[in-house]
Every structure is written in structure tokens, then in C-alpha cells.
N, C-alpha and C positions, 0 to 999 in steps of 0.2 A: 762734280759733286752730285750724291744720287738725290733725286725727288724723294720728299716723304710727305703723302697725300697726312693732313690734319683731318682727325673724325669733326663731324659737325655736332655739333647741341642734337641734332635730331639721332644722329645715330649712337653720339653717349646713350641716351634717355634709351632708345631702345634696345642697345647690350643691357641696360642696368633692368629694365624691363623682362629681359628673357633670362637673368640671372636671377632675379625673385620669382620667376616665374616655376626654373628647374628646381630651385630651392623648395616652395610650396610643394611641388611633384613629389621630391623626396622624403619629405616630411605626410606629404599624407601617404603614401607608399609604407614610410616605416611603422604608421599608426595601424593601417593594414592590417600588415608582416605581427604586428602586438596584439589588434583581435584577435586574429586568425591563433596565435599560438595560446590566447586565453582559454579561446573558445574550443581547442582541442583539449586542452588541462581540463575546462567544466566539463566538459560532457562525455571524456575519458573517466575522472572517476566517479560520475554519476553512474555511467553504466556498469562499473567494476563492481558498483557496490548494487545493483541495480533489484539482485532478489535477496537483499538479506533481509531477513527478519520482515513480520506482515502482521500490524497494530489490528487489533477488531476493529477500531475506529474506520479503517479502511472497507468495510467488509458494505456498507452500502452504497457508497458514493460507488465504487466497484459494479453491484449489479444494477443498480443505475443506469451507468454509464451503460453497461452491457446487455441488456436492454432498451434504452435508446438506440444503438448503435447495430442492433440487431431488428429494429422496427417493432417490438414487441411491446404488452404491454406489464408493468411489471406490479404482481403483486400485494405487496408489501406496503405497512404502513410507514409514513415518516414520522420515527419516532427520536430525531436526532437531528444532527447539520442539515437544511435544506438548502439547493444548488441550483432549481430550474435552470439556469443559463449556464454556470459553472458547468454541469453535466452536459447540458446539451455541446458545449462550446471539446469538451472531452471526448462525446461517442464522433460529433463529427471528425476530428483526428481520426479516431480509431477506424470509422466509417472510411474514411478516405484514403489510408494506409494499411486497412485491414491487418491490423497489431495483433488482434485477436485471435486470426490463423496462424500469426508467426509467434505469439508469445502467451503463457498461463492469463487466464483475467487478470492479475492483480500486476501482473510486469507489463501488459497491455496499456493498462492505462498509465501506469507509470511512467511509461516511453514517453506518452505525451510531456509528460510533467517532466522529464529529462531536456527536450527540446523545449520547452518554456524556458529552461535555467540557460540556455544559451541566448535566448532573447534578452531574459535579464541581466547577462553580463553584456552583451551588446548595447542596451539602453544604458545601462548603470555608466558604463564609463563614459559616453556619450553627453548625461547629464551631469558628471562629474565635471566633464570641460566646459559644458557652458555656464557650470556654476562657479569657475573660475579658477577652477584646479589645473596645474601641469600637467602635461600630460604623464609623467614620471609616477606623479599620485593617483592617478585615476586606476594608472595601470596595477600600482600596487595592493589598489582597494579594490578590486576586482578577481586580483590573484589573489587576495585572503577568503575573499566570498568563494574561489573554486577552490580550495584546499581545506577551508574549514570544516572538519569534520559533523560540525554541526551541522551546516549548510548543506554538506551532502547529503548528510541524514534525511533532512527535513526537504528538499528539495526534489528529492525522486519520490518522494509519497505520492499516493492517491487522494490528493489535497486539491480543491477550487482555489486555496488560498495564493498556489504557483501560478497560475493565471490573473488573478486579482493583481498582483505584486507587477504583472508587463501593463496591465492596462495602466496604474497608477504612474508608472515610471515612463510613460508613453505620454499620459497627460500632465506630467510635471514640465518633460523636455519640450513639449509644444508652446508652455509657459514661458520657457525661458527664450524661445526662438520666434523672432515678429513675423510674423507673415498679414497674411488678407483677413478677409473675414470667414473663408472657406475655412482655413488652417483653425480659424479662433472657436469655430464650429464643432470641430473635434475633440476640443479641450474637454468642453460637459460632456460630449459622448463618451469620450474612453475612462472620465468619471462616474459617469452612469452607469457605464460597464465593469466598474471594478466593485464597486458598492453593488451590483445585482451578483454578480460572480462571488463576492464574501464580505458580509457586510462589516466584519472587520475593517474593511479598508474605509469606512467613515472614520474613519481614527487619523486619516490623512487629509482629510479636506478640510482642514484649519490652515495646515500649510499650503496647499494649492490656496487657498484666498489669501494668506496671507502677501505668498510670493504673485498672486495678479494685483493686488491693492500696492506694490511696493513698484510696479511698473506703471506708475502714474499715469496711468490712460485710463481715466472712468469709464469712456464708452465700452473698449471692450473688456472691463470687469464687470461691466452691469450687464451687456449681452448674453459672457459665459454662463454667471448668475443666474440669471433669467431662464436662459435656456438650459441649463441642469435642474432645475425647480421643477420646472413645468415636465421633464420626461420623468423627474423624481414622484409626482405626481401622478403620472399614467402609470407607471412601474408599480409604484404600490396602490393604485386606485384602481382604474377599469381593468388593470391588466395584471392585478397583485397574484391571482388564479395561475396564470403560468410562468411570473417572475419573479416573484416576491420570496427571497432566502431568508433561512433561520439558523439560528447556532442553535449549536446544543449543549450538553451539560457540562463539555471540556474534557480535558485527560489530564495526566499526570506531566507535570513539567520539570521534577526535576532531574529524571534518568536523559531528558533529551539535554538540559543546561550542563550534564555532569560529561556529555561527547566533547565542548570546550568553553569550561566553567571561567580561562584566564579571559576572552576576547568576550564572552559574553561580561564580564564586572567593566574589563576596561571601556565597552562601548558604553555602558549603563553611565559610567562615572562622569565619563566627555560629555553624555547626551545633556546631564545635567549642567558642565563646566559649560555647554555652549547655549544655553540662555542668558550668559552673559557675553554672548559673540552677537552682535547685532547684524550680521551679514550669513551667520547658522542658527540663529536662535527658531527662527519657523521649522527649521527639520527636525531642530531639537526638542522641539513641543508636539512633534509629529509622533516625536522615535517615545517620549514617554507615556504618549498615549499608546502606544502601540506594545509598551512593556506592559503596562498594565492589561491590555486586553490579551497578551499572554501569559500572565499569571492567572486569567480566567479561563484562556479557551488553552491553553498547551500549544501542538506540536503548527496548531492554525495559525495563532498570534505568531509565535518565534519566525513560520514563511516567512510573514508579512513583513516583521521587525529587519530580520535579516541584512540586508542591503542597505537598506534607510540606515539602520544602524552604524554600519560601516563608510557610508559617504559621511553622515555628520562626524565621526570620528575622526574621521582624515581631514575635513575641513577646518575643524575647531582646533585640531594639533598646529594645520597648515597655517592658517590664522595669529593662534597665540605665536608659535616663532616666526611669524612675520612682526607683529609689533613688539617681541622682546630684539628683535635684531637691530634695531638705529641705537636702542640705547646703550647696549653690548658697546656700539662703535664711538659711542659719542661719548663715554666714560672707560675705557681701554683703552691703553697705545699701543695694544698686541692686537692682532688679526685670528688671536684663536675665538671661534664660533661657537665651540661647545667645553661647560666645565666640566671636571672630571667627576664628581657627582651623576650631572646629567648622562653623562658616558653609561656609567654604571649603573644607572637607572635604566635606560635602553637594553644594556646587556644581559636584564635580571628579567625585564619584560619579555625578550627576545626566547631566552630558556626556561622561562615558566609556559612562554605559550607551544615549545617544542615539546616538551614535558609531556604538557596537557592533550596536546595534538596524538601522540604515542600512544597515549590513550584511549581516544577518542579513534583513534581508527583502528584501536585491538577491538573494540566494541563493535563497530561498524561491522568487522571484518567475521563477527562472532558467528559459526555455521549456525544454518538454522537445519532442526528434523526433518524430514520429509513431512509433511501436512497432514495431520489425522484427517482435519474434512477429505481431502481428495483420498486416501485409502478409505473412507468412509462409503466416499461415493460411490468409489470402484467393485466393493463389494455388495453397492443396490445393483450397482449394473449387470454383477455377473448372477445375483440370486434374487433378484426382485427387480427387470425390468419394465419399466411401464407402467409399475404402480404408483398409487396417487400418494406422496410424499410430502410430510411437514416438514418443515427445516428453519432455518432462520437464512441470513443476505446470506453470507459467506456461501453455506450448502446448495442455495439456490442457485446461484453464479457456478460453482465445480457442475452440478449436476446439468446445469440448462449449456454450458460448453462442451459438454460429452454429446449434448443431442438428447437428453431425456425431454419428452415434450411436455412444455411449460406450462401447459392448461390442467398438466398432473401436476404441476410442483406450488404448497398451500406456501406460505410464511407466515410464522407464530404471530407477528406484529399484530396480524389479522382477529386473533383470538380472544379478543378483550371482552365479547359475552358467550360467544360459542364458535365453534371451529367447523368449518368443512369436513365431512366425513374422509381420511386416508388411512390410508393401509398400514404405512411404517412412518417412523417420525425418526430424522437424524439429525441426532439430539447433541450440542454443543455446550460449552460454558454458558457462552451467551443469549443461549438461546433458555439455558435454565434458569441465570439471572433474572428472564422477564417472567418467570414464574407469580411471584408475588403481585403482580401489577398483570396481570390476565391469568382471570378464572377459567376463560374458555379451555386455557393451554395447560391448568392444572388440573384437569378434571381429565382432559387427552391424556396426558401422562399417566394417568392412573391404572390405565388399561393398557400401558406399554410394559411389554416383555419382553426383557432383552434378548438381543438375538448376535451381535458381534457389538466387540466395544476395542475403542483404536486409541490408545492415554486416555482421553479424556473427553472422545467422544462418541457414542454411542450409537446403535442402530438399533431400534429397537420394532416388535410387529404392534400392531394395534390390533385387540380381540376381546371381547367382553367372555369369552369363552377363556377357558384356562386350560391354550392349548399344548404350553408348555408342562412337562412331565413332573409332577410333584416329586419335594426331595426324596421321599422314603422309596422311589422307583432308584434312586440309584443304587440302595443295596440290594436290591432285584440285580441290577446291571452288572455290579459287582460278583456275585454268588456265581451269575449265569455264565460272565466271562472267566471266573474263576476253572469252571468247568471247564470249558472249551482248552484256557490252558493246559489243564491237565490231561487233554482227553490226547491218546497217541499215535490218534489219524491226524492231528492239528501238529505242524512243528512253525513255533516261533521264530522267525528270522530278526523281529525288531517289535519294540510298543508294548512288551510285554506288561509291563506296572502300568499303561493303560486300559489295557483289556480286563485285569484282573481289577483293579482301583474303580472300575464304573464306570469309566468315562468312554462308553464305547455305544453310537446309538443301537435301541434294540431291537431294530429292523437288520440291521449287520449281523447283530449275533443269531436271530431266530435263524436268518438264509443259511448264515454258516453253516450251523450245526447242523440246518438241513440237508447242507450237499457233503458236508464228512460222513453222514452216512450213507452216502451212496460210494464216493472216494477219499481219499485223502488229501489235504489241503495245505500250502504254505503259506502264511499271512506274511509278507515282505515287512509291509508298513502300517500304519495307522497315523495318516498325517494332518496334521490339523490345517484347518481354513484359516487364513487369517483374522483375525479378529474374534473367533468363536471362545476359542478356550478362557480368556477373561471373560466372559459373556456368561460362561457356565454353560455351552452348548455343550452333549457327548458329540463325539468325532462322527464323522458321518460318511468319511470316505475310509475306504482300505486298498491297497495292493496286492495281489491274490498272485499264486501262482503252482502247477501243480504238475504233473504229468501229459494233461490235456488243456491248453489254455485255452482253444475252440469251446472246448466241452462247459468250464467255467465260467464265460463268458456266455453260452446259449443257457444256463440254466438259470444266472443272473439276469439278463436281459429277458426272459421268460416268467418271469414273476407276477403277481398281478395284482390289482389292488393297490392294498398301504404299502405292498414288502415290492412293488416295481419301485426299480432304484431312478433316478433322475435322470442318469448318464452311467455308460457301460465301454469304455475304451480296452482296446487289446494293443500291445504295443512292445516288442523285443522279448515275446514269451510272457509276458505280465499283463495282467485285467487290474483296470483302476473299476471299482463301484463307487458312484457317490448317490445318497439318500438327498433328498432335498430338505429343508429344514424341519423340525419341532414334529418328533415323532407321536403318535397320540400315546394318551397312557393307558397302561392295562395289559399292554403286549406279553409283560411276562410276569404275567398273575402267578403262574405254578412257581415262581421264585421269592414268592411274599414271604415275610416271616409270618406265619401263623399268629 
């Protein structure tokens, strides 16, 4: 009969030992494998959606950051959100990963703010489980924060706010987790850091006290206490000069509620149902202060709200059907969990928020123009480089990343009793809104004459001289090209109803006429510069071509004075001429009407 050796007590214990042990393994392995697949969903359609559309709100935090992050100094008054550490905390990203060479200013900074939202789903679900969620729920609350279109929206912006939202979720999770005194240390700091970052996020430190006064250790709720006071202190006292943030007037809130108007009511609803949850009620009083500071500040508050909103929603659901479930069981003799009500209640939530989601990322998805500032800019670069330039954030930021040097470039902020003497001012929305509220910058504008205009924004020269050519020279213009068309050394290839109609500068026509009477001449084109013709500029380049294109090209490039043209290229038998801007007036006196 065969031996069969009996395990001892010692080695049960230790099989049953290395069976919880693989079990743990695999379970955090599959939490892992569930980051990992979050964190590719956030930060996949962060970046899909990464350049649409660009809020003015963004336009200083932007050169900000872009000036920090370039060593320079900028500027510009603050007359709106201020971020000292926010910003700082943004060029060094960009400083360190130099965004700037790889991506426009405003997707630069953005980037940062993309990899913030991975932090935040990383922290989010993190304190989801030690705030007593399954891990099933954290994961779900996490995967609505990366697919909500609102979220996305708001979460790739040029906002301190996405910053503010890791430190706060940084010092919630340290709350919930005991360590030493070192660990309890960092609690005030990364709340220190989030209220200097936006101070929006004081809208949360009710709940951080409330959640350390509920872990029954006075000592260390009076230490964190203590020690967030006293740097709260230094922050806005000796040190208020390079830390101390401001909001500003706020934006519009509700084209960003209308990206998903069903998860925004339902969190609103819970955050309220969970002040009567005694175990969510602090997040709850958290999330409705945080609603209200986004009906004041917009697309700031909604960061902030975001998440917060979303865990106490999942909590207070997760809650209420834990204490409706014993009495389900204790007055039923069936095992069904859910009425058929409640069913259809889910299935109507489920398709209102697909509905809404449809929407919200037809919006998202909306193209944006090509950028008037940056065609704005492109056209100082190629006809006024170097000169000293008014603008507002946005133009300062396009022109100072092209390499325009920044000791030229003024910002209107600046103009509140009088402005720096510049040559050209490119003139935006925004930048005309501060009209009313700076004399300096209206009095500037006074003496700007347009010279290209791109929708709706403008270049204009600055001259107290009016050296732009009074309207009655255009039927001079007209008369003179009129001639030229008719004359039958000249044949029309193209432009002809510009040449005739005036709009042809009269530096072009004098030269013309001058060399049809030595030979005969083909005008190809008469093509406009971008931006000029809204501007009311005449055209100032032509296409020329003729029998001798050496010959047209020496007697153009031969010119002297007013009538030398800028640039003279020969190129496949064709001479481009181009004049350089704002011919003087007078040129064609003999074509006045008497």
C-alpha cells in the first residue's frame, strides 16, 4: 500500500499564502491593463481634438507661458486671470520638452494640459478606490471623464485650472492614505499648490478639512492646518509679488454646458442628492461650490468641477443602491435587483446622454479657419519686418514665434495714458474691445491707415502724415488705366476690370506707359497680395511679358526714386514688379478731373 506524505499546518498556511498572494498579483496586474487602456482613451481623444477651435481667453495665459518658457520678458499688462505659478509650472513643460519647436503656441501649451488629463485620470481613479469604490466604478467614472465631450473640451485648453484639478486630487488621495509625518507634509503643500495655480480651487478645501477632521487624529489635522496657513501667508504676503493669482471677468458658459448638457444636470442633481449621503456629503459641498464658481468664471470652473463632479456622482448612486439593496431582500421572495421602472429609467439616461454625446463632439469636431492673426503676421513679415509693432497677447505670441524681435513688439494693455511710438498696429477684436478702457490705444488708432485686413483683423501703418492716397486719386487711377487698356501697344492677357476700375497702384501704371512707348507690352496678371484688396490697397504687383523679358526686367529694375519697384524677378519668360506699399499722391495730377 503506497505512502502518502500528509501536508503539515506549516505548509497548508504557506500554499494558502502564495494563493493570495498570485491572486493579489493578478488583480493588480488587471488594474494595470484598466489604467493603461484609460489612459490611452484620455489622451487619444485629447489630442484628436487637440487644435480645434482657440477661446481669446486663451490668448495670454499663451504668451505667458511663451515668454516664460523662452527666458523673456513679457510686455503686456495683466488685465485678466493671473497664474504666476500656473504659468510658470506650464513654460517649464514646454521648457523641457520644447512643445514650442514641435507645435503652434497655443497646441504647445495645450500639450501640457493634455498630459495633465492623464494625471487626472490616473489620480481620479486612485481616489476613487480609497474612497471605497470598486474598482468596476472608478473605472467607469474615469471612462466618462475621458469620453465626455465636455471634458475633452475643457481639458486640452490653455487653462492653470488643469493643473490645479492634479494638485487638488493629489492632496485629497494623501488624505485618505496614512503615512508619517513626511507624507502629512505634503497634504498643505499640494493645497498650497493648487490654490496658487487657480484659486478657484479654494472651493475645495472644505472638503479636504472636512475629509481630515472625519479621520479622527487631531494631531495631524492641526499640523496640515497649520502648516497650509502659515505658506497661505507667505503666498499672499511677502511673496504675493510673484505668487499671488487673480481671476478674471469669466466667459460664457453655456455653448461649453451645451457639449453635454445630460451629465452636466445629472451630476448637478446627485451632487445635491449627496448631502444627504453622510459618507459623500464633503465632495458634495465641494462639487456645489465648484458649480457655482463656474457659473462665475466659465470654461475655469467646469476643469475644476469636472471629475469631482463625476466621483461624487458615482459614489452617491453607489451608496443609495447599497442601502436600497437589504430591504429589496428583506421584503421580496424573488432575487430580482432591479424594477422594471428603474430599468427604463437607466435605458432613457443611457440614450439621452448618447444623444447628447453626438453632439457634443459634432462640435468639438467643428473645423476651425486658418487663423487671421497668423496670416496677419505673415504679411508684417513679408512687408514690414523689424518694425516696432502694436498688437494685443494673441499677435504678440504669432509674431514673437516667427522670430520677430520682442523689444519691437508693444501690447495695447500697455496704453492706458499713452503708447510707445510703432510703426504698424495689428489690430484684432480684442484688441479693439480695449478701446473704451485705454485712451492711449485710441488716440493710436486714430492715425492708423489701413493697409491689409484678414475677416476681421487688421494691419494697419501708423503715420500722422496721410500717406495713403486720397479717394478722388482713384478716378485718376481709373481714367489712366482706362488708357493704358485701350492703348494697342498694351494687350490684356488677365485683370482687365482691374486696371480700368482704379485699382491699380500709380507707380505701375506711370512705368507702364513708360516702357509701351519704347515697346510693346503684355500685362499677364494683376494679382493681389493677400489681405490688401479689403484694405482698399491698388494692386501693386503685375506680371509683365513681352518680346524681350531681359529688356523689361532692366528697365523696371532701372527705375529710381518713388517709381524703383521693391522686387523685380524674371522667371519662365515673365517679370513679376512689385511696388512696396502706399504710393504718395499726386503721381497722376494730368489725370485729375479739372
Amino acid at each position: 500500500m503506497a505512502d502518502y506524505a500528509v501536508p503539515t499546518m506549516t505548509q497548508v498556511a504557506l500554499s494558502e499564502l502564495s494563493t493570495a498572494h498570485r491572486a493579489f498579483g493578478r488583480r493588480r496586474l488587471e488594474s494595470v491593463d484598466v489604467l493603461l487602456a484609460l489612459l490611452a482613451l484620455t489622451g487619444g481623444l485629447r489630442l484628436v481634438h487637440l487644435a480645434a477651435g482657440k477661446p481669446d481667453f486663451e490668448a495670454q495665459p499663451v504668451a505667458r507661458v511663451f515668454a516664460l518658457s523662452h527666458l523673456q520678458s513679457y510686455p503686456g499688462m495683466t488685465n485678466g486671470a493671473s497664474s504666476p505659478f500656473g504659468w510658470a509650472q506650464l513654460a517649464g513643460y514646454d521648457l523641457l520638452t520644447r512643445a514650442f519647436v514641435r507645435q503652434s503656441p497655443v497646441n504647445a501649451v495645450r500639450e501640457a494640459a493634455v498630459v495633465a488629463a492623464l494625471g487626472i485620470a490616473v489620480l481620479l481613479w486612485l481616489l476613487a478606490r480609497r474612497a471605497g469604490l470598486p474598482s468596476w466604478v472608478a473605472t467607469i467614472t474615469v471612462a466618462v471623464l475621458a469620453v465626455s465631450p465636455l471634458a475633452i473640451g475643457v481639458q486640452r485648453l490653455a487653462l492653470t485650472e488643469n493643473l490645479a484639478v492634479l494638485w487638488l486630487l493629489a492632496a485629497l488621495l494623501l488624505i485618505y492614505t496614512p503615512g508619517g509625518l513626511g507624507r502629512d507634509l505634503l497634504i498643505p503643500v499640494f493645497l498650497l499648490a493648487a490654490v496658487l495655480t487657480s484659486p478657484l480651487a479654494f472651493a475645495m478645501l472644505p472638503t479636504a478639512g472636512w475629509l481630515l477632521v472625519r479621520r479622527r487624529d487631531p494631531d495631524r489635522a492641526v499640523t496640515i492646518g497649520v502648516t497650509f496657513t502659515l505658506g497661505l501667508g507667505i503666498a499672499f504676503g511677502p511673496a504675493a509679488g510673484l505668487l499671488r493669482p487673480s481671476l478674471g471677468p469669466g466667459s460664457g458658459l453655456a455653448a461649453w454646458v451645451g457639449l453635454d448638457p445630460v451629465v452636466v444636470t445629472i451630476a448637478v442633481v446627485v451632487s445635491v442628492a449627496s448631502l444627504w449621503s453622510r459618507v459623500w456629503r464633503p465632495f458634495g459641498v465641494g462639487m456645489l461650490l465648484l458649480a457655482v464658481a463656474a457659473l462665475w468664471q466659465g470654461p475655469g470652473g467646469l476643469t475644476l468641477a469636472m471629475p469631482f463632479a463625476l466621483l461624487t456622482t458615482a459614489g452617491t448612486v453607489r451608496a443609495a443602491a447599497l442601502a436600497r439593496s437589504p430591504r429589496r431582500r428583506k421584503h421580496s421572495g424573488r432575487q430580482r435587483r432591479f424594477s422594471i421602472p428603474l430599468v427604463i429609467a437607466v435605458y432613457l439616461v443611457i440614450a439621452a446622454t448618447a444623444a447628447s454625446w453626438i453632439n457634443g463632439y459634432a462640435g468639438l469636431r467643428t473645423k476651425q479657419p486658418p487663423s487671421p492673426v497668423s496670416d496677419a503676421a505673415q504679411w508684417l513679415r513679408d512687408n514690414a519686418s523689424g518694425s516696432r509693432v502694436l498688437t494685443d497677447d494673441a499677435g504678440w505670441t504669432e509674431l514673437a514665434a516667427a522670430g520677430w524681435p520682442t523689444g519691437s513688439l508693444m501690447v495695447a494693455s500697455n496704453c492706458a495714458t499713452d503708447c510707445e511710438t510703432a510703426d504698424w498696429v495689428l489690430s484684432t477684436p480684442a484688441l479693439r474691445d480695449q478701446v473704451p478702457a485705454l485712451p492711449g490705444l485710441a488716440t493710436v488708432l486714430t492715425f492708423a491707415k489701413p493697409a491689409a485686413r484678414f475677416d476681421e483683423v487688421e494691419v494697419s501703418r501708423i503715420s500722422i502724415v496721410d500717406v495713403v492716397p486720397a479717394a478722388r486719386e482713384q478716378g485718376s487711377r481709373a481714367r489712366a488705366g482706362a488708357m493704358l487698356a485701350a492703348s494697342p501697344r498694351i494687350q490684356l492677357l488677365g485683370d482687365a476690370d482691374t486696371l480700368r476700375g482704379g485699382r491699380v497702384d500709380p507707380r505701375l501704371l506711370a512705368t507702364i506707359a513708360a516702357y509701351v512707348s519704347l515697346d510693346p507690352l503684355k500685362i499677364v496678371a494683376l494679382p493681389a497680395i493677400p489681405g490688401e484688396d479689403s484694405a482698399g490697397q491698388p494692386r501693386r504687383k503685375v506680371v509683365l511679358t513681352g518680346d524681350d523679358p531681359a529688356r523689361i526686367a532692366q528697365f523696371f529694375g532701372g527705375q529710381r526714386d518713388i517709381y524703383r519697384p521693391a522686387a523685380v524677378a524674371t522667371a519662365d519668360g515673365r517679370v513679376t514688379v512689385t511696388y512696396s506699399l502706399f504710393p504718395p499722391g499726386g503721381l497722376l495730377a494730368p489725370f485729375d478731373t479739372p
